[in-house]
LUMDRENTOR-257459 format. One record per residue (C-alpha): x, y, z. Coordinates in pm, whole numbers, padded with zeros to 5 digits, always signed. Example, Ala and Ser with C-alpha at 12.3 -4.5 7.8 and 13.67 -1.06 7.14 Angstrom:
<atoms>
+01230-00450+00780+01367-00106+00714
</atoms>
This chain:
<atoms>
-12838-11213+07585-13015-11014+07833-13188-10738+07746-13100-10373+07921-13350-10226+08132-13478-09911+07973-13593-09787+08333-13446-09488+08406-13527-09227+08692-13716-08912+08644-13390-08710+08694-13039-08749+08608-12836-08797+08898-12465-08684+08711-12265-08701+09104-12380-09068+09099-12351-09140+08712-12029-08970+08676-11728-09122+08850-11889-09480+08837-11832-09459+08464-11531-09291+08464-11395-09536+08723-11575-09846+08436-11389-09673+08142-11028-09666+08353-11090-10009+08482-11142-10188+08100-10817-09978+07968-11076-09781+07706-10808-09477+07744-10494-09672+07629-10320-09674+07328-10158-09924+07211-09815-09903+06987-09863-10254+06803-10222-10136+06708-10100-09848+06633-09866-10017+06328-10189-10112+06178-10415-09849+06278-10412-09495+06176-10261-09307+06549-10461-08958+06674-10207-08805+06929-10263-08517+07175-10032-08412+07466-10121-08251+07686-09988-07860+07770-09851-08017+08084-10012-07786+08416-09734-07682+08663-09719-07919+08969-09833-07613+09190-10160-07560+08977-10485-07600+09086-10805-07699+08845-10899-07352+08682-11169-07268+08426-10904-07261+08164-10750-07567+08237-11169-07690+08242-11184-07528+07843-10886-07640+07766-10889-07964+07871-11256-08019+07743-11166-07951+07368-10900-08225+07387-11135-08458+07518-11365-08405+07236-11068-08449+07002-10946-08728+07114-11279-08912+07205-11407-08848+06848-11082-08972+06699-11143-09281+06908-11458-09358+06790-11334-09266+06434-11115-09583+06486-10786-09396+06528-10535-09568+06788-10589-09251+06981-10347-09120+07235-10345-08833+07500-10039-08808+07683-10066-08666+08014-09826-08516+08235-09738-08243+08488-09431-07920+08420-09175-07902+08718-09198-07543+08688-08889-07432+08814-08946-07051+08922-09296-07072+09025-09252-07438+09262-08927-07245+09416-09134-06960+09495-09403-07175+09672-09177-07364+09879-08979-07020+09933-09274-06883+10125-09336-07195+10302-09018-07147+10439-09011-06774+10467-09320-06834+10711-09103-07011+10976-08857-06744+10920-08557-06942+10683-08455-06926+10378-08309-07192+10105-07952-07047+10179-08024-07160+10533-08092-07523+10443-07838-07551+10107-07876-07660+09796-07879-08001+09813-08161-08047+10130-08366-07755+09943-08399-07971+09611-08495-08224+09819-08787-08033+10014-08906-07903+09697-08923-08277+09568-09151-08361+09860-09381-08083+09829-09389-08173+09454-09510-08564+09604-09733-08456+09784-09948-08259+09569-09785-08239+09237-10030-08429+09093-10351-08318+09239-10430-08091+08890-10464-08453+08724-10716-08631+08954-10915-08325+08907-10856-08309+08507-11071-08685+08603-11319-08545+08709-11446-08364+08426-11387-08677+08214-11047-08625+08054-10976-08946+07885-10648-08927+07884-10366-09224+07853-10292-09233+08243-10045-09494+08246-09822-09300+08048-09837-09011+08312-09515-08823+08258-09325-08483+08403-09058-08290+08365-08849-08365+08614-08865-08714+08606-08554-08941+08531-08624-09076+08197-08696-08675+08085-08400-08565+08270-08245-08750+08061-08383-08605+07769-08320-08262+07852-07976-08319+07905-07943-08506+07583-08060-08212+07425-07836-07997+07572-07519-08159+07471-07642-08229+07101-07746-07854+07032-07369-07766+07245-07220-08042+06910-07398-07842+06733-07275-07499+06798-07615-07332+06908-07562-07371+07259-07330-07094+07393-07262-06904+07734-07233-06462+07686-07143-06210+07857-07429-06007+07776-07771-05825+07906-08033-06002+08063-08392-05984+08216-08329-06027+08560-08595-06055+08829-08478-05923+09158-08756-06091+09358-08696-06426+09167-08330-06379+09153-08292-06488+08854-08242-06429+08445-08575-06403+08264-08615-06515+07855-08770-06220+07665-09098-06411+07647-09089-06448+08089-09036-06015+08044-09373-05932+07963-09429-05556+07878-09719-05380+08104-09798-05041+08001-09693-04753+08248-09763-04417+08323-09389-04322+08418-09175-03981+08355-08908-03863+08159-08630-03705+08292-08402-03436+08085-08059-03454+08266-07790-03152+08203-07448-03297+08173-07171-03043+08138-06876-03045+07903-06572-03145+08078-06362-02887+07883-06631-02600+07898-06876-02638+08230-07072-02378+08075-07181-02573+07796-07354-02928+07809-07559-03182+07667-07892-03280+07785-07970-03636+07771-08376-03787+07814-08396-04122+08053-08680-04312+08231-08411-04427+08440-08219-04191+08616-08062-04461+08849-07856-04606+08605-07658-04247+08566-07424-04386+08736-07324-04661+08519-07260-04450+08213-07008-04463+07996-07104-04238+07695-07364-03979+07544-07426-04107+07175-07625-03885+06952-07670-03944+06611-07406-03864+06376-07622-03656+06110-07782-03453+06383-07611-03122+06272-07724-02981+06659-07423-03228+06814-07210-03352+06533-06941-03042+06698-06936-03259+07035-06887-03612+06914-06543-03716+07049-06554-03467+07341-06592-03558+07732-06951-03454+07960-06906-03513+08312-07151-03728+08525-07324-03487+08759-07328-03664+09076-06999-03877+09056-06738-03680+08833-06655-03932+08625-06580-03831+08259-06743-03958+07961-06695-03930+07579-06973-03792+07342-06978-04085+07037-07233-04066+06712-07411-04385+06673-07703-04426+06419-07947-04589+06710-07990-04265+06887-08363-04135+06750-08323-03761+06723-08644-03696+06754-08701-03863+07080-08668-03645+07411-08360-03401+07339-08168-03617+07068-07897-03740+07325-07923-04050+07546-07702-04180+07795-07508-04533+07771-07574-04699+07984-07448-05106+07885-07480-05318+08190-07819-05213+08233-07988-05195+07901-07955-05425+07629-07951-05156+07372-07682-04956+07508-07486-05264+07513-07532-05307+07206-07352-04939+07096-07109-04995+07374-06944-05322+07200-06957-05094+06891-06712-04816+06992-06557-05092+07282-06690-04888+07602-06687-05055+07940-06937-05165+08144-06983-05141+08446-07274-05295+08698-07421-05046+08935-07690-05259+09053-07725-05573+09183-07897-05879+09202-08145-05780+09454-08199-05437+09271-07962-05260+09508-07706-04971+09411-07368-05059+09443-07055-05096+09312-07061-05412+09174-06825-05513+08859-06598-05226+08734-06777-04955+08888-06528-04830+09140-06548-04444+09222-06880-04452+09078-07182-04481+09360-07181-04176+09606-07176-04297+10008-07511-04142+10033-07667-04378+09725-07497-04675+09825-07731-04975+09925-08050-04795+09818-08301-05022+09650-08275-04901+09271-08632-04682+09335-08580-04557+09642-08242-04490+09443-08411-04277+09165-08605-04050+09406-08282-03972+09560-08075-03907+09228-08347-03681+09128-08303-03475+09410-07934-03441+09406-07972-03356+09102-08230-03080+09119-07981-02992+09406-07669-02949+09191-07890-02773+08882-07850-03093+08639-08183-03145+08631-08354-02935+08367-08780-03091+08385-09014-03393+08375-09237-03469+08162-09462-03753+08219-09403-04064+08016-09652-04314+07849-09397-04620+07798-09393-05001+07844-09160-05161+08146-09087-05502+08133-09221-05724+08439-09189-06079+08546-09412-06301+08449-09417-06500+08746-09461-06211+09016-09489-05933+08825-09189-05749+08967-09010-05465+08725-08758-05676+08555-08365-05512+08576-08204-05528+08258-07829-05677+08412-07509-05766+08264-07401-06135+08334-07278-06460+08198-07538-06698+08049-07630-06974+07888-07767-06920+07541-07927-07142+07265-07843-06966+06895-08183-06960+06763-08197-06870+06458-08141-07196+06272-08401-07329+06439-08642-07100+06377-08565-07123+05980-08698-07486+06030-09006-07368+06220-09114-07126+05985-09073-07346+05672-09301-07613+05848-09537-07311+05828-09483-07225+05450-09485-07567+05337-09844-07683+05483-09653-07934+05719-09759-07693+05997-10102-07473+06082-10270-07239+06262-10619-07201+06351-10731-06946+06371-10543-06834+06098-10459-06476+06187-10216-06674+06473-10014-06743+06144-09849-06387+06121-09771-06348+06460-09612-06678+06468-09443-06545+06195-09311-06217+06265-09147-06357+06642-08975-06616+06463-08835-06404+06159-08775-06132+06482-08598-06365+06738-08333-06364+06941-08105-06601+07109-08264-06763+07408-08108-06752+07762-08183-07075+07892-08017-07048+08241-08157-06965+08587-08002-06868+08874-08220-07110+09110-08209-07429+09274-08484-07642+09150-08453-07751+08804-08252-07957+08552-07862-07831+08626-07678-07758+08364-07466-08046+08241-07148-07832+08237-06831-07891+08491-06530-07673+08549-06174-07792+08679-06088-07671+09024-05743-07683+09015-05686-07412+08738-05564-07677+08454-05681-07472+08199-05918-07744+08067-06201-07627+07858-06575-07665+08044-06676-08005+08013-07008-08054+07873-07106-08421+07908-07406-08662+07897-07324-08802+08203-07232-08678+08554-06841-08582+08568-06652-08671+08858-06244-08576+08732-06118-08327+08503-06021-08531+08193-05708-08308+08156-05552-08300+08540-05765-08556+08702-05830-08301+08980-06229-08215+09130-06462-08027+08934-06734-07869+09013-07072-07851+08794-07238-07574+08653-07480-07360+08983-07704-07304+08715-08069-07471+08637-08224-07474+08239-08540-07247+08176-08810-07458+08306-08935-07423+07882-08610-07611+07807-08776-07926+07901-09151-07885+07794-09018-07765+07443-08924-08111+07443-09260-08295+07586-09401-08417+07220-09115-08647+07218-08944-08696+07543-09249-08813+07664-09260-09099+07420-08946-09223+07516-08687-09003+07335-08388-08996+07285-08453-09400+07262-08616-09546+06966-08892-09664+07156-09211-09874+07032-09365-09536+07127-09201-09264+06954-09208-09498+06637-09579-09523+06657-09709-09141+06811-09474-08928+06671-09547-08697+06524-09842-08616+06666-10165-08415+06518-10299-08180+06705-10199-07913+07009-10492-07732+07199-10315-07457+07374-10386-07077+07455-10245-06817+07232-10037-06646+07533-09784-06909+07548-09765-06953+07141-09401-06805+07228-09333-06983+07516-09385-07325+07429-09541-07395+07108-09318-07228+06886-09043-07411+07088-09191-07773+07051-09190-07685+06676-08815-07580+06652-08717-07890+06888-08928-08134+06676-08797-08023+06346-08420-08016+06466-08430-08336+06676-08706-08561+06515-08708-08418+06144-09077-08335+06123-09319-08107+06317-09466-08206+06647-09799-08162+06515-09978-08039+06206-10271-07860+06367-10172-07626+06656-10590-07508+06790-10571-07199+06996-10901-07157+07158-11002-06798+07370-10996-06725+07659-11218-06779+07945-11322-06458+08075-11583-06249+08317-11860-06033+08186-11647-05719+08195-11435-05906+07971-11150-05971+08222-10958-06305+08210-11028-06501+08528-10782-06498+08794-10679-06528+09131-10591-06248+09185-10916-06014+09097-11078-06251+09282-11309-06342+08920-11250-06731+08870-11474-06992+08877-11373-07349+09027-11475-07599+08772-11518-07842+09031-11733-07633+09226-11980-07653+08886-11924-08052+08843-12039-08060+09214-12368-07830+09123-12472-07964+08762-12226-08225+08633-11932-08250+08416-12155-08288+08123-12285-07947+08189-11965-07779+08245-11823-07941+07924-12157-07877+07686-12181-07481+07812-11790-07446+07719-11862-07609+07366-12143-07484+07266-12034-07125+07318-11683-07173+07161-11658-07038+06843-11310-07041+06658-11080-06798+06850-11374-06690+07061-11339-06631+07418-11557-06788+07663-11773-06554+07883-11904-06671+08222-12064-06485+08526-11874-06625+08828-12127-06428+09073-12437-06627+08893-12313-07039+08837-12697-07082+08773-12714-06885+08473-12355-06918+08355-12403-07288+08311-12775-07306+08244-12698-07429+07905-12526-07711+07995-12736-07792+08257-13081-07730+08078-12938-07991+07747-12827-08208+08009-13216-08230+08135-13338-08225+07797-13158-08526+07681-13176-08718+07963-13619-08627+07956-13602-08772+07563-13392-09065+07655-13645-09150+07901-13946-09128+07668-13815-09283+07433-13645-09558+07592-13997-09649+07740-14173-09583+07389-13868-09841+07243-13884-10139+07475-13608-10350+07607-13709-10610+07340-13427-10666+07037-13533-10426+06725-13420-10521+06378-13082-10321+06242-13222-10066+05992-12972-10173+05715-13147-10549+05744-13533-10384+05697-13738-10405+05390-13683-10060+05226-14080-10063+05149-14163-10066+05467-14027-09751+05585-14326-09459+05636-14218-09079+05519-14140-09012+05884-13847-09316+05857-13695-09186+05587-13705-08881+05627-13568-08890+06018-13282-09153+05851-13149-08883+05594-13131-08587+05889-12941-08830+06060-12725-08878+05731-12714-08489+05698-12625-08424+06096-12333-08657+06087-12161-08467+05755-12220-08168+05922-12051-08273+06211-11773-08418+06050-11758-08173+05840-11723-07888+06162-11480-08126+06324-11268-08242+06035-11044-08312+05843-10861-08479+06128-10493-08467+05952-10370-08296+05618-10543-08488+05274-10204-08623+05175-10087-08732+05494-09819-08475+05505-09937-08110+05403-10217-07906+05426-10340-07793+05117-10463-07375+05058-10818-07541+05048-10815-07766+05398-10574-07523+05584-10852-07305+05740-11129-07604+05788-11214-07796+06049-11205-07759+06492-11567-07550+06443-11647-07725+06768-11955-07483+06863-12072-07568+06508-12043-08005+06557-12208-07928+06883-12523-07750+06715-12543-08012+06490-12553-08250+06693-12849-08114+06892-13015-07968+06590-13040-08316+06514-13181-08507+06862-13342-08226+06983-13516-08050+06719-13542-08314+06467-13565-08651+06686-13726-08542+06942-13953-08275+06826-14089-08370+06507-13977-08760+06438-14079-08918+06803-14417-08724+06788-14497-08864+06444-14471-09187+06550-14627-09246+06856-14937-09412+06721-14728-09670+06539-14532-09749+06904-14858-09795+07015-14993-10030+06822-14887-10372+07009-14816-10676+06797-14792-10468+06437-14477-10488+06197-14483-10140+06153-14426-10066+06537-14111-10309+06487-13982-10066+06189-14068-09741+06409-13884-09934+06719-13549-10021+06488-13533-09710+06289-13585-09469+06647-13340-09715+06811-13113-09663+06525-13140-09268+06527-13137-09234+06910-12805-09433+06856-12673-09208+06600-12726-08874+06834-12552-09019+07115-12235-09133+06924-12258-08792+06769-12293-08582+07121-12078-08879+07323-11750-08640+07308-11908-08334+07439-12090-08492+07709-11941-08866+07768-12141-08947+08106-12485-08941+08036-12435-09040+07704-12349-09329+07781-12569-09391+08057-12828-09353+07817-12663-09598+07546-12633-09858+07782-13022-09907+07764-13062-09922+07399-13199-10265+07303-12946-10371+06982-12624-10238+07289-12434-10538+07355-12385-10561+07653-12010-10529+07851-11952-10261+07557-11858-09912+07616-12009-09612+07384-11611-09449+07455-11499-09775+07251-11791-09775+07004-11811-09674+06613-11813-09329+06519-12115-09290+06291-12130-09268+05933-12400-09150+05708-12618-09468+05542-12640-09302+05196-13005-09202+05192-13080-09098+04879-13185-08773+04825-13490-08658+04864-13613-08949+05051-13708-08747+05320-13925-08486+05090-14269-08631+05179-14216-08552+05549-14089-08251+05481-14493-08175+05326-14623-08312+05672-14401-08037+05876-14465-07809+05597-14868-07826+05705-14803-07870+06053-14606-07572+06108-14821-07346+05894-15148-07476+06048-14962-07389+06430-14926-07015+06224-15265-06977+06194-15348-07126+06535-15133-06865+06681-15210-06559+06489-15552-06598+06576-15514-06709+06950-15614-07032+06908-15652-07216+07249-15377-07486+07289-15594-07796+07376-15857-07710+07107-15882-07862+06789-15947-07689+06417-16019-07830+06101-15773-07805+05819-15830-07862+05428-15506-07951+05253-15578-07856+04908-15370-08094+04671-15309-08264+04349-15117-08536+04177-14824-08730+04391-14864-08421+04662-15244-08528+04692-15168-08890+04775-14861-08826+05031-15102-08580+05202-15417-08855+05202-15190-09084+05357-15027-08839+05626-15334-08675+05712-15387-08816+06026-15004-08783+06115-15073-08380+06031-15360-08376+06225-15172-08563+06549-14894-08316+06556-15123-07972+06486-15403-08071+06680-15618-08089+06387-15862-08233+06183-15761-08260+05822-15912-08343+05498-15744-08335+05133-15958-08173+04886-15878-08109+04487-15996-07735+04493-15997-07447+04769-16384-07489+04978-16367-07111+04951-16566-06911+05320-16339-06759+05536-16063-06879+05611-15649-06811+05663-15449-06967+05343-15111-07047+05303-14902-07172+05006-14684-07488+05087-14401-07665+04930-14522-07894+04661-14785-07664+04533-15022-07782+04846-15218-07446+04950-15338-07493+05362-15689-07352+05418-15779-07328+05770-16186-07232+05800-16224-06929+06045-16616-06986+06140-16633-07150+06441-16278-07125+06547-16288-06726+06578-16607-06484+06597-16566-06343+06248-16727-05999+06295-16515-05933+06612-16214-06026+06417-16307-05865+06147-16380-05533+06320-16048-05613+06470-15856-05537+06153-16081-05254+05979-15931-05073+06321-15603-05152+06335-15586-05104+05937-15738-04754+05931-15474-04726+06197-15177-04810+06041-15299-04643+05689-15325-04271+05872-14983-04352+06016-14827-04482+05687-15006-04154+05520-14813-03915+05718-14531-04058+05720-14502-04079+05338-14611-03752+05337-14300-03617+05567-14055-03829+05348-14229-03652+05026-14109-03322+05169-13761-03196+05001-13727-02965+05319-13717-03252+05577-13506-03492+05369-13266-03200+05304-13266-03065+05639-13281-03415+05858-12965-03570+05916-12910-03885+05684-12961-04138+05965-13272-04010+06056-13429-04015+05703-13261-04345+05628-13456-04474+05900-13760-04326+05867-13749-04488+05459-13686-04824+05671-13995-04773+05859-14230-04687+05594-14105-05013+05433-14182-05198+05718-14541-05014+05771-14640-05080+05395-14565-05449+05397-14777-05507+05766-15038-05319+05593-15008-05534+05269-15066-05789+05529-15350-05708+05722-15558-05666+05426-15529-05975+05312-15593-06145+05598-15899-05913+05599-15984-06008+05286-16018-06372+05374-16272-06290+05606-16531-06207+05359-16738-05911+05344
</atoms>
């Protein structure tokens, strides 16, 4: 076998290091799972929350995409068959609206090219660059199962989604209603409540006279935010107890503007406290007044179209003045409002802190709109959803995600799956042409004859929500609605990193699909990290101009650095804060690790050799020094701690979480301290220093121990830190001496503690115990760092024999030179009190002028006495504690704690000076 060379340059070159590995890893299959393994191996499954084929690498996806690669990499090394399923979203609204503007720049639109050759533009587009998002998701070292790529839109999830369709339609919770919608004008198409997102607005109330159509001298004044929609009422409802209208229920108003002549009704949904206790109906634009118009069986007529113009448009005849008809519903509003200051119907404003719905996609005010859609009955699915919740099958972390998970599932409503655009899965419904009477045919496969007449039919114009087939993705993707190799192996999965924004959306959704469809959850763990934001505290976006490319930082420092500053800063639920005008110090962490690993990998590679060392387990116990075992059980103690921040990787029981493991576990920030604790300050710091004589010593057995145990150690660490920061980990693991070589750290063991007993390390712990108090003393008194002091370690019993034979090792590390003695020498000197009863005395003649330091203190203690004095003095007088406000005594208490324990301080130390 030949041996690795342990050369390595002075810096880390990570644009060099980085794809060549990546490309190595790809090229030996270390990212695929197997499903035969996976009947004998315990499976770790991830998918992916699939980007939309119009996305570009964002910070987000960087965080997001990071913590799965940690999961799955450790779970990998853990000896899981570990799985990450990749895979791109079709996104129907938002890829229409690209391709929309591409043609709207050469002046057409999708009506000029038809349905058919549109779909088939978009399709190209989506070719072209659809899948650009993954190749960069390489590049910051997703390992990810790239052979099962999937998307949305492909043929074998088509199929799914169709599947799905027809089963829920079996099952009666598919539907289409006549009822009120989000619409988007811009997108021209129905929204789901979750794609209505409410924005806060400053907007106005309007109190609107409308006259009694019996008495014109009397009226009823309603309050609206809307005064467009005036025009499509069909009642006043007030509420039946409110003594100040129960006289006008059952009579007529008149609309102002249009004469048309409405009843007064009492319904209990009118707040009589809000604005003047009346409101108008209004039910083909609000989804409330709908509501009350089905209850007393009012009409409805639409006023306003799809493009958010006013017009008659269903049932609405006589009702739109000439001089209103075709105005966009705003400009529409401003005009009403002056009519109807005109005609004396319009009593004040007031201005109006409320919440308007807007898409989510462009952000346009979203037009509540009367229609026929397609619906999916909700509820029973959501009963399955929330008792995978209750029953420990499901959780959240962090927890507090639990009750709003909760509450929208015990609140929700039916979903409107359809859209009114072109590029998406169609709905698999046809309709006779020929008038037959035949009922819509809902079928798994494409229908070419009406099975009652045998004349044409025509399908369904409308597309599914684009969530309809991503609320599938844990199991379409693995072949479903097949019983594939697959879906018996990976499903369910385990965990789904995701942000908490689309917890609505799309997780909650996977969960209702999984448990109707596949009997069990998708997942157990569902990990919502934060959110990556600026230091105002403003999510990054395009749009303020605020984001960060991640592969702008790969470029700069590395992947490694990117993916170690995101980690290391993540606490559970925490967001992520990063200065996009200062790369340099937003990823200095990263970047300044990165260096220091790569600087102790390269001293102690070339401190180790390229010569075999001896596996720990295989050495003579007796041979270890304190330094071995003590280095061997804080490697013991890193690896439970990171286990114990990372774990437990699925529920106890292998179904349910139990009260006590439901919150544990995912404390990535926490692993990734551990880790580092561990090489840098432990490894590095104390255990490579200590041992530096014993690498020196050519030809010796113990050099051979030191070599095999810091071999073994240096191992550990980088197993422990290979998921954060894969690359130059495993650079670095490559030149160990005991790696085999054609073996991939990605593929190797997870480590697992050795069992040191406890206590074995307690006899280093003395050494550092001396070292750091004799580097106290050296920098109270100003020591110079290249000069050496003496030390006495004053010491009995088993304590006086460890320190005897660490002396030297003391001395080494604290630049020191260090005798044991049974009793204190006595002179001056600075004493401290270590752990084991050992009591440091560090001799002050010669090291500082003793007068001068003495003088020193009888200054700055005379000093601090006249200012202790008068302060105790001011908090002795009842006038100033009763007169000063609390804080300010409470503080000044705090201080004269503070100045009487410095003081207690100074004279001792003055007191080991002598006289």
């Amino acid at each position: 076998m030949t041996a690795p060379d342990t050369s390595l340059p002075t810096t880390y070159d990570a644009a060099a290091t980085e794809p060549s590995w990546y490309a190595r890893w790809t090229e030996h299959g270390v990212f695929t799972a197997d499903p035969v393994r996976g009947a004998t191996r315990e499976p770790f499954v991830i998918v992916i929350p699939p980007p939309n084929v119009t996305a570009v690498l964002h910070m987000g996806h960087g965080l997001n995409n990071t913590v799965q690669d940690v999961l799955i990499r450790w779970r990998r090394m853990a000896g899981d068959e570990a799985l990450w399923v990749p895979g791109t979203d079709h996104a129907g609204i938002a890829t229409q609206n690209v391709v929309e503007k591409q043609l709207a720049a050469h002046g057409q639109t999708r009506f000029d090219l038809g349905r058919d050759p549109f779909v088939q533009r978009v399709a190209e587009f989506v070719d072209k660059t659809g899948g650009e998002i993954l190749n960069q998701l390489k590049s910051i070292g997703s390992s990810a199962d790239w052979t099962r790529t999937a998307y949305t839109f492909s043929p074998e999830l088509s199929r799914a989604v169709r599947e799905t369709f027809v089963r829920l339609h079996e099952d009666g919770l598919v539907y289409k209603g006549h009822r009120v919608i989000h619409w988007c004008p811009r997108c021209g198409t129905s929204l789901s409540d979750e794609e209505a997102e409410f924005t806060d607005t400053n907007g106005k109330l309007y109190h609107l006279r409308y006259p009694l159509a019996d008495d014109p001298s009397q009226g009823i004044t309603v309050a609206t935010t809307r005064p467009e929609t005036m025009l499509g009422d069909v009642a006043v409802a007030v509420n039946p107890d409110d003594e100040r209208y129960q006289a006008l229920i059952g009579k007529d108003v008149v609309l102002p503007l249009n004469g048309v002549r409405i009843p007064v009704v009492g319904d209990s949904y009118t707040d009589p406290a809000f604005g003047s206790g009346a409101v108008k109906i209004t039910p083909a634009h609000d989804a409330n007044d709908f509501e009350v118009a089905r209850r007393h069986a009012l009409a409805m007529p639409v006023i306003i179209d799809a493009e958010g113009i006013v017009r008659e448009v269903e049932g609405a005849a006589g009702r739109v003045p000439a001089a209103l008809a075709g105005l966009d519903r705003f400009a529409a509003r401003k005009a009403i409002v002056t009519l109807l200051e005109e005609a004396g119907a319009l009593q004040k404003i007031e201005p109006h802190a409320h919440s308007v719905r807007h898409c989510y996609r462009c952000d346009t005010v979203v037009e509540p709109r009367l229609s026929d859609q397609w619906f999916v009955r909700m509820q029973p699915l959501a009963d399955k959803a929330l008792a995978a919740l209750r029953t420990g099958e499901l959780r959240i972390l962090p927890e507090r995600w639990e009750a709003v998970y909760v509450n929208w599932l015990e609140g929700i409503r039916d979903w409107n799956i359809s859209r009114q655009i072109w590029w998406g899965h169609r709905v698999p419904v046809w309709y006779c042409t020929m008038s037959c009477g035949h009922a819509p045919i809902v079928s798994r496969t494409d229908v070419t004859a009406c099975p009652g007449c045998g004349g044409t039919v025509r399908q369904d114009d409308d597309v599914l929500d684009t969530w309809f087939s991503s609320w599938l993705w844990p199991f379409s993707t693995l072949g479903w609605p097949d019983d594939t190799p697959d879906l018996k192996a990976f499903y369910p999965g385990d965990v789904l990193v995701t942000a908490p924004e689309i917890l609505f959306f799309w997780v909650a959704r996977m969960v209702m699909s999984g448990c109707w469809f596949m009997g069990k959850a998708p997942f157990h763990t569902v990990y919502l990290h934060g959110t990556v934001r600026d230091m105002q505290h403003r999510k990054m976006s395009k749009s303020l101009g605020n984001g960060i490319d991640p592969l702008d930082v790969v470029q700069l420092y590395g992947a490694d650095a990117l993916r170690w500053t995101m980690v290391s800063g993540l606490g559970l639920g925490v967001d992520v804060m990063l200065d996009p005008s200062d790369l340099d110090k937003s990823f200095s962490p990263g970047r300044n690790f990165c260096t220091k690993l790569w600087n102790i990998g390269r001293f102690l590679l070339s401190r180790v050799g390229s010569e075999p060392v001896a596996p720990v387990a295989q050495l003579d116990r007796a041979q270890l020094a304190p330094a071995d075992r003590w280095i061997l059980e804080r490697l013991d103690v890193a690896i439970a701690d990171c286990d114990a921040a990372l774990g437990p990787a699925r529920p106890g029981n292998g179904a349910t979480w139990s009260d006590s493991e439901r919150g544990r576990g995912l404390r990535l920030s926490e692993y990734a301290e551990a880790a580092r604790r561990f090489v840098w300050n432990e490894l590095a710091d104390w255990y490579l220093e200590s041992i530096k004589p014993r690498l020196a010593a050519e030809g010796s057995a113990d050099r051979e121990v030191a070599r095999a145990v810091l071999a073994h150690a240096f191992d550990g660490a980088l197993r422990l830190l290979h998921p954060v920061v894969p690359f130059i980990t495993e650079e670095l693991w490559q030149k160990l001496p005991q790696t085999t070589p054609g073996t991939f750290l990605a593929q190797a063991a997870w480590p697992v503690p050795s069992g040191e007993p406890a206590g074995a390390g307690e006899a280093f712990e003395l050494v550092r115990a001396a070292v750091a108090g004799i580097r106290q003393v050296r920098s109270e008194y100003n020591v110079n760092p290249g000069a050496w002091v003496d030390a006495v370690l004053v010491a009995t019993g088993e304590a006086q024999t460890v320190m005897q034979r660490q002396a030297d090792t003391v001395g080494a590390l604290a630049r020191a030179t260090v005798r044991v003695e049974h009793t204190n020498p006595g002179g001056a000197a600075a004493q401290l009190l270590l752990p084991g009863g050992v009591e440091l005395v560090v001799p002050l003649a010669g090291m500082v002028d003793l007068d001068k330091e003495k003088q020193r203190l009888d200054t700055e203690i005379a000093q601090l006495d006249k200012q202790l004095t008068a302060l105790e003095g001011r908090l002795a007088n009842a006038g100033f504690v009763a007169k000063a406000p609390p804080a300010v005594v409470e503080a000044e208490r705090t201080k004269a704690a503070e100045w009487g324990a410095r003081l207690t301080q100074l004279r001792n130390k003055r007191t080991s000076l002598g006289a």
